[in-house]
MIKEFI-182237 format. One record per residue (C-alpha): residue in three letters; residue number from 0; x, y, z. Coordinates in Angstrom, 2 decimals. Layout:
NODE  residu  num        x        y        z
NODE     ala  NUM        X        Y        Z
...
//
This chain:
NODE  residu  num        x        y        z
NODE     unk    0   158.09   -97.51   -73.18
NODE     unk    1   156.54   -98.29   -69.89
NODE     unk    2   156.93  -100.52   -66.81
NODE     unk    3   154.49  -101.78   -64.77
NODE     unk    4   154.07  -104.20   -61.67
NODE     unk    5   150.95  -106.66   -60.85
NODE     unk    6   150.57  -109.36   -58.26
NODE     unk    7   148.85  -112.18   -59.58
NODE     unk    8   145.61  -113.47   -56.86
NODE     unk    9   145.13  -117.18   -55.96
NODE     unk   10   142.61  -119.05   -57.75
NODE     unk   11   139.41  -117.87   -56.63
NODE     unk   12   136.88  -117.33   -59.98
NODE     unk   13   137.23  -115.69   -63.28
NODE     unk   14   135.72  -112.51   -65.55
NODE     unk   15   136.29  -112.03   -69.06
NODE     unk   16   135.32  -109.53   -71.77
NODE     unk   17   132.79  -109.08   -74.10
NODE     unk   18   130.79  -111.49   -75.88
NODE     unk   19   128.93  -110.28   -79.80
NODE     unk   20   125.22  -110.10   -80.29
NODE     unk   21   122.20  -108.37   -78.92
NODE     unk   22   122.93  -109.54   -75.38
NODE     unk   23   126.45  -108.89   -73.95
NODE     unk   24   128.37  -110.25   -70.98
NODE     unk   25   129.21  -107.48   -68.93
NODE     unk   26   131.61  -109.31   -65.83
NODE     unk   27   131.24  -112.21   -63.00
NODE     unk   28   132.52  -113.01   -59.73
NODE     unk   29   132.72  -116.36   -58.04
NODE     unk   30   133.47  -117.43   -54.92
NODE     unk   31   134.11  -121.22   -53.81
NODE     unk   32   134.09  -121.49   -50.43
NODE     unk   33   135.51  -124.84   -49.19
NODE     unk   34   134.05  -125.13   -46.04
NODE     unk   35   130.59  -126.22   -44.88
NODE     unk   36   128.87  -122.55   -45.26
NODE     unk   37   125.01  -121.68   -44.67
NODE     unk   38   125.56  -118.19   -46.36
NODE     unk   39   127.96  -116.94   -49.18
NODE     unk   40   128.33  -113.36   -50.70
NODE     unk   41   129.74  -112.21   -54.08
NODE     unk   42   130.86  -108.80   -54.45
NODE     unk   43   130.22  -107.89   -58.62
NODE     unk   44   134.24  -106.11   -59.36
NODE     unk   45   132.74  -102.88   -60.86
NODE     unk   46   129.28  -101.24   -60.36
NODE     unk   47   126.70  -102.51   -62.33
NODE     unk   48   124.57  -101.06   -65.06
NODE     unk   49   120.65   -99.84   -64.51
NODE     unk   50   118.50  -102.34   -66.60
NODE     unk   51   121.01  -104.99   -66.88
NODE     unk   52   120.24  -108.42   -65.98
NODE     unk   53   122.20  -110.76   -63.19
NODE     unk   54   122.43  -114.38   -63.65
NODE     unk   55   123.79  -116.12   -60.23
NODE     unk   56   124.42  -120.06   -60.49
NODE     unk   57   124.31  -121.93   -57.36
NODE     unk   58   125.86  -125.40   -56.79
NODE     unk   59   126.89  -127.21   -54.41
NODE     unk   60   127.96  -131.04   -53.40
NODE     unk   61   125.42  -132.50   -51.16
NODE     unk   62   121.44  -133.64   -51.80
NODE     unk   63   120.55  -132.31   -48.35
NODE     unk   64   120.80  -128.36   -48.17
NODE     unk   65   118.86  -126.28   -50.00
NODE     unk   66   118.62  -122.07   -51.16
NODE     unk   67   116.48  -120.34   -48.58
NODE     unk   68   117.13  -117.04   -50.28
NODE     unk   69   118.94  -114.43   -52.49
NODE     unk   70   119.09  -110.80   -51.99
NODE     unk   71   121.57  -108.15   -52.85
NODE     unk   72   122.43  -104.92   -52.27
NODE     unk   73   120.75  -102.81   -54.60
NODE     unk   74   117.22  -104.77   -53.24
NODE     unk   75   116.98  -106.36   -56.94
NODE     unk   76   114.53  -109.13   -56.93
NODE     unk   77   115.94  -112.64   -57.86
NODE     unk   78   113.61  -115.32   -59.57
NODE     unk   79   114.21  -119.09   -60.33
NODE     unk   80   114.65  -120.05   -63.47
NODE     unk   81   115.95  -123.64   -63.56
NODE     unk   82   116.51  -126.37   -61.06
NODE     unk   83   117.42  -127.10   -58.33
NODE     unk   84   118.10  -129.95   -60.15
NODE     unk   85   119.45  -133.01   -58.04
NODE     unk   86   122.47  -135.40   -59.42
NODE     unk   87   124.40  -137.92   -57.20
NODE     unk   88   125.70  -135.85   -54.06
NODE     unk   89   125.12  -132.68   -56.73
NODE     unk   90   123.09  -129.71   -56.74
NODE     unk   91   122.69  -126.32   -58.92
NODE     unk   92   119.96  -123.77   -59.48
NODE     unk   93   120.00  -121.24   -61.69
NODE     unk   94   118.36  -117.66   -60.80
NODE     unk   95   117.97  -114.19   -62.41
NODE     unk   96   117.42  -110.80   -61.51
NODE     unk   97   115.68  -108.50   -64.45
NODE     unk   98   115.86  -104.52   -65.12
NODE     unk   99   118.68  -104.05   -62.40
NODE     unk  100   119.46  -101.16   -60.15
NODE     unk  101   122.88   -99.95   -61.03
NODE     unk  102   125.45   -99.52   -58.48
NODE     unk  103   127.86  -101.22   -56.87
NODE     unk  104   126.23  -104.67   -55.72
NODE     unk  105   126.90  -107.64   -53.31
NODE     unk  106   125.00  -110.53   -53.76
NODE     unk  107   124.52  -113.09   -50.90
NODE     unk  108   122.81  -116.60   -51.10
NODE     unk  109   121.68  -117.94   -47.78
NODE     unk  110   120.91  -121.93   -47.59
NODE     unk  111   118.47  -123.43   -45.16
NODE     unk  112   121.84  -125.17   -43.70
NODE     unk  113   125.32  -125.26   -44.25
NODE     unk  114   126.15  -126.67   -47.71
NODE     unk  115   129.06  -128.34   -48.67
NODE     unk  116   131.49  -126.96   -51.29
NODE     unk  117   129.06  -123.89   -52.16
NODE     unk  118   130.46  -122.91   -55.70
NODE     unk  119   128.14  -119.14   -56.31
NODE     unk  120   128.94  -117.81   -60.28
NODE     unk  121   127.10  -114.17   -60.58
NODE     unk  122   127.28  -112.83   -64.09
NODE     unk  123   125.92  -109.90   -65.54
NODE     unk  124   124.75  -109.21   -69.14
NODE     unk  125   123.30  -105.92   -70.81
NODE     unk  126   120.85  -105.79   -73.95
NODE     unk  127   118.26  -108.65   -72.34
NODE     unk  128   114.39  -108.16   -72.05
NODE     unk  129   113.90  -106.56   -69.19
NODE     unk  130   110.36  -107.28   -69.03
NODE     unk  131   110.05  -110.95   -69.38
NODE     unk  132   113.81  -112.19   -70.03
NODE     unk  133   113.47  -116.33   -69.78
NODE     unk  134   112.63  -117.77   -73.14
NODE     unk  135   113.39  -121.95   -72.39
NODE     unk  136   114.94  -124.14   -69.64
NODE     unk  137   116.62  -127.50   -69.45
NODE     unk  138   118.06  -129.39   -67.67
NODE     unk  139   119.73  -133.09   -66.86
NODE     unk  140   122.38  -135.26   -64.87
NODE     unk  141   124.53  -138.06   -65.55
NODE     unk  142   127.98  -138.91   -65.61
NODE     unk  143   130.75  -139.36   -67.89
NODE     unk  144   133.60  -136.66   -70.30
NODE     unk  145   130.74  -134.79   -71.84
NODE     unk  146   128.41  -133.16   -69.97
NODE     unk  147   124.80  -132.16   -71.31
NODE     unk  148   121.91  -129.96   -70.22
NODE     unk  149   119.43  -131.79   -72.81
NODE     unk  150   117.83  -129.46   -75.70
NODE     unk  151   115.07  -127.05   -75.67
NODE     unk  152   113.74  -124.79   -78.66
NODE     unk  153   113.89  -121.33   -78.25
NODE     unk  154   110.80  -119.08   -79.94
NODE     unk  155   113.09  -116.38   -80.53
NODE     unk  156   116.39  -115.06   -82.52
NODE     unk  157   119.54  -113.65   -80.77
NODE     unk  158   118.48  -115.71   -77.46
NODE     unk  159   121.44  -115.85   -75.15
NODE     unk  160   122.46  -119.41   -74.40
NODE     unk  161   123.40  -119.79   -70.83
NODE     unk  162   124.94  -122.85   -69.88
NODE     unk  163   125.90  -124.02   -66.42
NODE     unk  164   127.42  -127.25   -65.13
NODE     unk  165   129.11  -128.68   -61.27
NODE     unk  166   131.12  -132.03   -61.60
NODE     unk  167   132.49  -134.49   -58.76
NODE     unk  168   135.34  -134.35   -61.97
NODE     unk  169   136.72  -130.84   -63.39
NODE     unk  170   135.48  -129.32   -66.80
NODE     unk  171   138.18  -128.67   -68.76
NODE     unk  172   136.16  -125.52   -71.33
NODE     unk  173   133.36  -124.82   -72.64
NODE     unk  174   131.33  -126.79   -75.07
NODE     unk  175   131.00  -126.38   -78.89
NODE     unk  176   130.49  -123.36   -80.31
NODE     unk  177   130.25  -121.59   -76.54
NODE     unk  178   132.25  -118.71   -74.58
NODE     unk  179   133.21  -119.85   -71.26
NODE     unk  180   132.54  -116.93   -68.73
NODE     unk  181   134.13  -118.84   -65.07
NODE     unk  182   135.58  -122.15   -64.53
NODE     unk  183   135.91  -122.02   -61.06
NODE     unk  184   138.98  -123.64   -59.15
NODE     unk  185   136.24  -126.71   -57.94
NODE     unk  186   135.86  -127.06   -61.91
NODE     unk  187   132.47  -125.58   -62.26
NODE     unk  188   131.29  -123.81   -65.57
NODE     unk  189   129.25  -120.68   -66.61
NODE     unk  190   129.14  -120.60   -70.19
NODE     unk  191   127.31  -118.96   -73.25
NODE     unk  192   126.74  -118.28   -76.51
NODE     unk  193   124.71  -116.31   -78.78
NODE     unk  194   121.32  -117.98   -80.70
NODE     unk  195   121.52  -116.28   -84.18
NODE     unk  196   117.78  -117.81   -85.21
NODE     unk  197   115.12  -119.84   -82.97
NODE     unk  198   115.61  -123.05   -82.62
NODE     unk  199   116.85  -126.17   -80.51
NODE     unk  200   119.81  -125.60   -78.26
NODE     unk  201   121.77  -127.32   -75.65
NODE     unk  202   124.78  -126.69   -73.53
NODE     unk  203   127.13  -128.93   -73.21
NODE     unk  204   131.02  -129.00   -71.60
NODE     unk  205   134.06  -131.75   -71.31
NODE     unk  206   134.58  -133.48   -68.11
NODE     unk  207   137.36  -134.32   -66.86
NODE     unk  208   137.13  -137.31   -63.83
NODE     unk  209   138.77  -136.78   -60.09
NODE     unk  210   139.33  -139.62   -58.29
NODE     unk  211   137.66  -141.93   -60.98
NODE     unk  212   134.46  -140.09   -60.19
NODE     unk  213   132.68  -137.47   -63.76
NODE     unk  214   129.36  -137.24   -62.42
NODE     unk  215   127.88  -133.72   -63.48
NODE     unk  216   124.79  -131.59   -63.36
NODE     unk  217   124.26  -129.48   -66.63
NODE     unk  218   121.64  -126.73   -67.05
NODE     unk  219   120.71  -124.29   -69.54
NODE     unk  220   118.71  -121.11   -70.04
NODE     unk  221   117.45  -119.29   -73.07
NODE     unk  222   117.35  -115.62   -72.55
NODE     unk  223   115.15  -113.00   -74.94
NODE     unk  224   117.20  -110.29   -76.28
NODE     unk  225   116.09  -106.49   -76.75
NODE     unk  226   116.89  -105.08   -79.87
NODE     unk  227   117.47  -102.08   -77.62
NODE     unk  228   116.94  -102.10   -74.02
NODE     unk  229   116.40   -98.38   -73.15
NODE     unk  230   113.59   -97.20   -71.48
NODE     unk  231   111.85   -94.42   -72.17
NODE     unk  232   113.34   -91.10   -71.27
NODE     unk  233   115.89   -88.96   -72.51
NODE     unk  234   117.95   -89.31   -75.77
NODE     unk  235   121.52   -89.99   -75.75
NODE     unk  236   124.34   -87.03   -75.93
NODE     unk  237   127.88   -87.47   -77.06
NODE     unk  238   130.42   -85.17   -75.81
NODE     unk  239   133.47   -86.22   -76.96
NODE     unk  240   135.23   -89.79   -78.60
NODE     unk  241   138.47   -90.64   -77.10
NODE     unk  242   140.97   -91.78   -79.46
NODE     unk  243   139.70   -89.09   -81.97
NODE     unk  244   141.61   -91.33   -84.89
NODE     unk  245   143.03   -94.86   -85.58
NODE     unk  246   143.63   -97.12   -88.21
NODE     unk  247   141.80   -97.70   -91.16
NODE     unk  248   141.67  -101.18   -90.41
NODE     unk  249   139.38  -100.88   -87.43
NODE     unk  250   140.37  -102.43   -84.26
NODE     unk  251   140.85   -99.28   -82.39
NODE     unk  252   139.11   -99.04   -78.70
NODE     unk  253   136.93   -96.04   -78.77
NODE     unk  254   135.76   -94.32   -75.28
NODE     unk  255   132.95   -92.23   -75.98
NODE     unk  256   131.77   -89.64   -73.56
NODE     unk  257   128.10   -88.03   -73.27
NODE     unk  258   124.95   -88.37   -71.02
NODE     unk  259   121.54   -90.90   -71.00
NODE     unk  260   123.62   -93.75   -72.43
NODE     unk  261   121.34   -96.73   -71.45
NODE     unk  262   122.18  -100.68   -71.88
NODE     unk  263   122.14  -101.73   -75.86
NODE     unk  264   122.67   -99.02   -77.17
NODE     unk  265   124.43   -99.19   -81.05
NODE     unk  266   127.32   -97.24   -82.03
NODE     unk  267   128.58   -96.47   -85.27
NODE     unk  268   131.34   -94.95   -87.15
NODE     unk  269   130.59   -93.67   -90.40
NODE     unk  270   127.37   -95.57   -90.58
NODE     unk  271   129.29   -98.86   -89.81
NODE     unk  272   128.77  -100.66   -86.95
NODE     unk  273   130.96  -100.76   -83.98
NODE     unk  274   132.06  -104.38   -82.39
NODE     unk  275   132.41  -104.98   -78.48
NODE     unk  276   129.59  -102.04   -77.81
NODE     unk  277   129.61  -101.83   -74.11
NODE     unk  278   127.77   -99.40   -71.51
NODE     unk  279   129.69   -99.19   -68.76
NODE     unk  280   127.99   -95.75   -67.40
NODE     unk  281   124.93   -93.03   -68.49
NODE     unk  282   128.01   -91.12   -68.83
NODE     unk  283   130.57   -93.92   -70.95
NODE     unk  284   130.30   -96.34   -73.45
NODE     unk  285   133.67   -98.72   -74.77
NODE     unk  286   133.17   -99.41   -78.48
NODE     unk  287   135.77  -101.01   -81.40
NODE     unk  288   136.13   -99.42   -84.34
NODE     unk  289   135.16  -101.09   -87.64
NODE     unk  290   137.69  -101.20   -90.90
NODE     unk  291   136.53   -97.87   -92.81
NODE     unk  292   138.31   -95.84   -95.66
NODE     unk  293   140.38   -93.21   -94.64
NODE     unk  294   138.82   -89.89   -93.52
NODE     unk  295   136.52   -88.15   -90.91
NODE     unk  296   133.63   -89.98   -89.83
NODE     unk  297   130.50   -89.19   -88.20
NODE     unk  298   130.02   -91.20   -84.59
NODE     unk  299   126.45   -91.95   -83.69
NODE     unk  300   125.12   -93.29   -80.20
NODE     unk  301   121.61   -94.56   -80.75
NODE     unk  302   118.97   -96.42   -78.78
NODE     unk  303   114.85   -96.68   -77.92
NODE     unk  304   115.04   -92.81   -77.06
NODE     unk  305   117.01   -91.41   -80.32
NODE     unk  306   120.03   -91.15   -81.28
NODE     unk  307   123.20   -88.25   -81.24
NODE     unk  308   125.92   -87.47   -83.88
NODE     unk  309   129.17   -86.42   -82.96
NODE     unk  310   129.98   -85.26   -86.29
NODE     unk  311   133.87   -85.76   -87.62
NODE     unk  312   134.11   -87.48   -84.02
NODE     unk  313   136.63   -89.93   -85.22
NODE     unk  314   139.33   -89.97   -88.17
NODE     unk  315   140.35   -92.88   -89.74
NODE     unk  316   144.00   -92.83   -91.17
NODE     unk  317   146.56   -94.86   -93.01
NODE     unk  318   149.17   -92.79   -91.23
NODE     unk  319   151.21   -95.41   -88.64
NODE     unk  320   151.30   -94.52   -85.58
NODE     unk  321   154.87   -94.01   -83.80
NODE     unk  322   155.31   -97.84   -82.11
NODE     unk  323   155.24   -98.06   -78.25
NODE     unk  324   155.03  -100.38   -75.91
NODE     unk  325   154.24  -101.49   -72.25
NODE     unk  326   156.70  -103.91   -70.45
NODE     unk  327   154.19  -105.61   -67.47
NODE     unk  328   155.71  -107.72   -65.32
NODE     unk  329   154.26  -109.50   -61.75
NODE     unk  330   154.55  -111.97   -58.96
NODE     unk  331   154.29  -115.32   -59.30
NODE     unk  332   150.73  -116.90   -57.87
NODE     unk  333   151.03  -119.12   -54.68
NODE     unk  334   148.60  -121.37   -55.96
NODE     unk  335   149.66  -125.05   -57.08
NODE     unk  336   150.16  -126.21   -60.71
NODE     unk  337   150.06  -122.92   -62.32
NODE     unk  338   151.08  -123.20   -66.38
NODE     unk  339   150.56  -119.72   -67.73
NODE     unk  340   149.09  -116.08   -67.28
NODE     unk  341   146.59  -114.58   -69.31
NODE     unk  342   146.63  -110.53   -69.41
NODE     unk  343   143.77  -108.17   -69.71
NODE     unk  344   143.46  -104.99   -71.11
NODE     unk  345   140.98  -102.10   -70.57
NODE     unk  346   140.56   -98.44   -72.08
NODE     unk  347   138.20   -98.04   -68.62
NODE     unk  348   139.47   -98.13   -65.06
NODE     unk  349   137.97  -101.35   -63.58
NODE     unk  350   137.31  -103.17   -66.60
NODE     unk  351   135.77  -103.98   -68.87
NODE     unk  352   139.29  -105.76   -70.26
NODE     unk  353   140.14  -108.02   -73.03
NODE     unk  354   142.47  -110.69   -73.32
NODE     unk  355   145.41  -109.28   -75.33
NODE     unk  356   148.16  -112.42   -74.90
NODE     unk  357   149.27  -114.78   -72.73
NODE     unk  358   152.62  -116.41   -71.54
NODE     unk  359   153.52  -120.20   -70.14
NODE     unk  360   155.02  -119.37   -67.43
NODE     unk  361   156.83  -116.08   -67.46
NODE     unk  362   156.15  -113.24   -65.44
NODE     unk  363   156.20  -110.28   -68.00
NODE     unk  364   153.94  -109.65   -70.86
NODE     unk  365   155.15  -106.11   -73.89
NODE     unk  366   152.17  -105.20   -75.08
NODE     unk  367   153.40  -103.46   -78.45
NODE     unk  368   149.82  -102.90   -79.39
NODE     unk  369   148.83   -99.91   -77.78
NODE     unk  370   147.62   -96.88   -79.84
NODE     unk  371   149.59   -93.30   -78.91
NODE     unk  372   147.66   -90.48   -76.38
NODE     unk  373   145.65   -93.18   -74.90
NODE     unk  374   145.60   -94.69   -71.12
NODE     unk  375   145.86   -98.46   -70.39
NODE     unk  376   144.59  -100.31   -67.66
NODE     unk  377   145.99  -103.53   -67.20
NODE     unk  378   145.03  -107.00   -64.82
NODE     unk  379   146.33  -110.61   -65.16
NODE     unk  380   145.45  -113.92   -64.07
NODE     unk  381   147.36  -117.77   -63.45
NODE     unk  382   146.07  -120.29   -64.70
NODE     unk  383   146.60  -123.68   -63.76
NODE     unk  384   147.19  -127.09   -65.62
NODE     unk  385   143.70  -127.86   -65.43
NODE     unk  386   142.44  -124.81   -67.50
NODE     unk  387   140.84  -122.71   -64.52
NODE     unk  388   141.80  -119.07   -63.93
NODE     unk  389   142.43  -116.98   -61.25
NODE     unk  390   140.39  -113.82   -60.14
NODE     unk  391   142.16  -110.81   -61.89
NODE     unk  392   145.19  -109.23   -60.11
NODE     unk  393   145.34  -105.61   -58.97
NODE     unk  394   144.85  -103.19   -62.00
NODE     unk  395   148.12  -101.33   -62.87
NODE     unk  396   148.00   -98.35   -65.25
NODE     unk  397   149.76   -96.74   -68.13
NODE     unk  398   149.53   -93.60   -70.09
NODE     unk  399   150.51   -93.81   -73.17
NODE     unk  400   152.31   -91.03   -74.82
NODE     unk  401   151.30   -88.91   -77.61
NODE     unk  402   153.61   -88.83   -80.98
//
């Protein structure tokens, strides 16, 4: 058994895991600044993926100021794709940058004044066109508990829905049938969901009123998936698949190691697809394993450029593993009205983690679900009685011993 100390941040933005389909969220950042500021910059918390896409929301609470720019570090090339759309003493836009440089990246938006209560969400995703990536737009204001970007019918299947909202009120979640991504401690939204089929969408999300005021902006975006978003080059080669063997039940995180991974590539294990695919390098790629009768499997990495076969890579077993656990435990946040902490759990320094459990109010987490011979990598973050989180703590590790 292990034990390991985090410190909890203050509220500042949020990043989650991984959403299914043929685009994936990847992280987000996002800082709310709360004075008057003419320029803001957001730092992504791990280096970004070539040929990814970046979606950066920008609100903020006055009619007056307006986006003179966005740039970043990598010298990606950002593009409006809704807005700026105008509610009372509200404004958002909603830009993109397509095919990415990878690297680590800081994005900074610049206004043509200082802006009140800037509120900047960057997100990135992997697996979207990264020729022509904006399918639809919409986009409305108003005022009351539910706020709504309006529809608009997407031409085609496995869009990402990106939804988008900044209230004088709070939202509480996401809407129906959506994955919030940030709430930010101002009570801003980035949001999404998945678009099996073509059709009409909109994005919607619960307000909650401050100071008897719920006026909202709400905007949506339909992004075009790529089956596979590779370009083309060289094909993928795996080197090694780290656990080599887990349950027969599937569920086990899978690290698998190689060279010309590219974003959207497919994994599978024994010619059944892997859940929570993610590229986080050329060299790395985080995948779940399916359920699968016991036995040695084949694991594939495939994409635009061809495909490679790690053969027997992985073993699936009925044989329990020996039970052991790690005993986190942290500071309490500074920050005001905090109800619980969420904890996060990667295979990958620096993310990407999952949520694995939560606790109202204590300050230790056991994690008794960790497989044997693998390393953990651990953040957590407070959240407060109005539903927002807190940027993720400092990352504390754990290697887990063999049987």
């Amino acid at each position: 058994m292990c034990s390991l100390l985090l410190l909890v941040a203050s509220l500042l933005g949020n990043a989650q895991a991984t959403s299914n389909g043929s685009i994936r969220f990847v992280q987000a950042k996002a800082p709310t600044p709360q004075t008057p500021a003419s320029s803001v910059a957001v730092t992504y918390p791990a280096a970004e993926t070539a040929g990814d896409l970046n979606v950066v929301v920008v609100g903020w609470n006055d009619t007056t100021s307006s986006v003179s720019s966005i740039s970043d570090s990598r010298g990606n090339s950002y593009t409006l794709a809704v807005g700026p759309t105008s509610g009372t003493g509200l404004r958002q836009s909603i830009y993109y940058a397509k095919n990415i440089a990878g690297g680590s990246n800081t994005v900074t938006v610049t206004f043509n004044q200082a802006a009140n209560f800037v509120d900047v969400r960057a997100l990135e995703y992997s697996g979207a066109s990264t020729s022509s990536p904006v399918d639809v737009t919409a986009a409305a204001v108003g005022s009351g508990s539910l706020a709504n970007s309006g529809s608009a019918t997407t031409t085609t299947a496995n869009d990402l829905i990106f939804g988008a909202g900044i209230t004088e009120g709070a939202i509480s979640g996401a809407g129906s049938g959506f994955t919030s991504r940030v709430i930010t401690p101002d009570g801003d939204i980035a949001e999404d969901k998945v678009g099996a089929s073509a059709g009409s969408y909109s994005a919607t999300a619960p307000v909650t009123p401050y100071a008897g005021s719920s006026t909202w902006v709400m905007q949506m975006v339909g992004f075009k998936a790529n089956a596979l978003s590779g370009t083309p080059g060289s094909a993928p080669a795996i080197s090694s698949a780290s656990p080599s063997s887990g349950s027969t039940n599937g569920g086990t995180a899978v690290t698998i190691i190689g060279t010309n991974f590219v974003s959207g590539s497919m994994v599978t294990f024994g010619g059944t697809a892997a859940s929570d695919v993610t590229v986080a390098s050329s060299t790395s790629i985080s995948a779940t394993t399916p359920a699968h009768a016991a036995g040695a499997v084949n694991v594939v990495v495939s994409d635009n450029n061809g495909s490679s076969t790690l053969t027997n890579g992985f073993t699936f077993t009925t044989t329990a593993a020996i039970q052991h656990k790690v005993v986190l435990s942290w500071k309490a946040s500074s920050s005001a009205n905090i109800m619980s902490y969420n904890v996060y759990r990667s295979t990958i320094s620096g993310g990407y983690y999952g949520l694995i459990g939560s606790t109202a109010g204590s300050l230790s987490y056991t994690d008794d679900t960790v497989e044997s011979g693998t390393t953990c990598y651990y953040v957590t973050t407070a959240v407060n009685n109005q539903g927002q989180q807190s940027e993720y703590s400092n990352q504390a590790v754990a290697t887990v011993p063999s049987p």
